[in-house]
C-alpha positions as CSV (number, residue, x, y, z in Angstrom):
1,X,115.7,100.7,82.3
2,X,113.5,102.9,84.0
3,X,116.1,105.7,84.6
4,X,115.9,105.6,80.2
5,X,111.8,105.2,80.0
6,X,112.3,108.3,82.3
7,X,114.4,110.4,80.3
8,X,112.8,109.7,77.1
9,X,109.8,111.5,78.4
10,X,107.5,108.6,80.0
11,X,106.3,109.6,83.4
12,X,104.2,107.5,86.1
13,X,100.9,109.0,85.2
14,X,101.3,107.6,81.8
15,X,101.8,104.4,82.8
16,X,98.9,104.4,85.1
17,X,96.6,106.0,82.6
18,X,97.9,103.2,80.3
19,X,96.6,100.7,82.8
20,X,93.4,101.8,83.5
21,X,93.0,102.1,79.5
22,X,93.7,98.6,79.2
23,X,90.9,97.7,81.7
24,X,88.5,99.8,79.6
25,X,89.6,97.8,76.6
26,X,89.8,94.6,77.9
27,X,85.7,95.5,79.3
28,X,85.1,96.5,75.9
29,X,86.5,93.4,73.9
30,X,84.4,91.3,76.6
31,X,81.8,93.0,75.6
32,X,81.9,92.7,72.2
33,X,83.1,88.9,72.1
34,X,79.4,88.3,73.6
35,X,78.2,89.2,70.1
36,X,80.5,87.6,68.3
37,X,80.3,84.0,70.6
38,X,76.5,84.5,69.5
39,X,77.7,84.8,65.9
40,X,80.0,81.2,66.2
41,X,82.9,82.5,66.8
42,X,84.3,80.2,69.6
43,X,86.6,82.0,72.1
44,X,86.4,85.5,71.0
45,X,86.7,86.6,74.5
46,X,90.2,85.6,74.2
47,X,90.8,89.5,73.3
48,X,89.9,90.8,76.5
49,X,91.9,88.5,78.6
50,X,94.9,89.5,76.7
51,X,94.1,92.8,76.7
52,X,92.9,92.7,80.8
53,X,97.2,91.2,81.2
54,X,98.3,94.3,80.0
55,X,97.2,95.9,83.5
56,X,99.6,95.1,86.1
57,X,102.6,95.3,83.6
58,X,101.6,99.2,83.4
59,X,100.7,99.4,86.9
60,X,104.3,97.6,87.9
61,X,106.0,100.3,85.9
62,X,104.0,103.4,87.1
63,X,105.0,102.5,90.8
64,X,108.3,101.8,89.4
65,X,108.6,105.1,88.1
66,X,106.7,106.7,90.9
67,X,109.6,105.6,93.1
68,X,112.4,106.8,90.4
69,X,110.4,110.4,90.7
70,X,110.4,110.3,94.0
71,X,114.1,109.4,94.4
């Protein structure tokens, strides 16, 4: 799988700048559910824990393709 994700072009820096996107998003949703908790919307935080679990799959596959690269 990560010989394919390799030779269709995906390389471990975009995985790791995928990761550390998702932390900025998952921040942001947080953020942003504090409004909308205010507003009566119960749970809208939900968003950036979902978001914040995207993280370690991206990290997981940059040091998976780190180690293809290197190889």
């Amino acid at each position: 799988m990560i010989k394919k994700l390799h030779e269709a072009g995906l390389r471990s820096e975009h995985a790791y700048t995928a990761a550390m996107a998702s932390i900025g998003l998952s921040v942001l949703s947080w953020a942003t559910s504090l409004k909308a908790e205010s507003a009566g919307v119960e749970r809208a935080d939900r968003w950036g824990i979902f978001i914040g679990e995207w993280a370690p799959t991206f990290f997981g596959l940059g040091l998976a393709l780190a180690q293809f690269e290197r190889d």
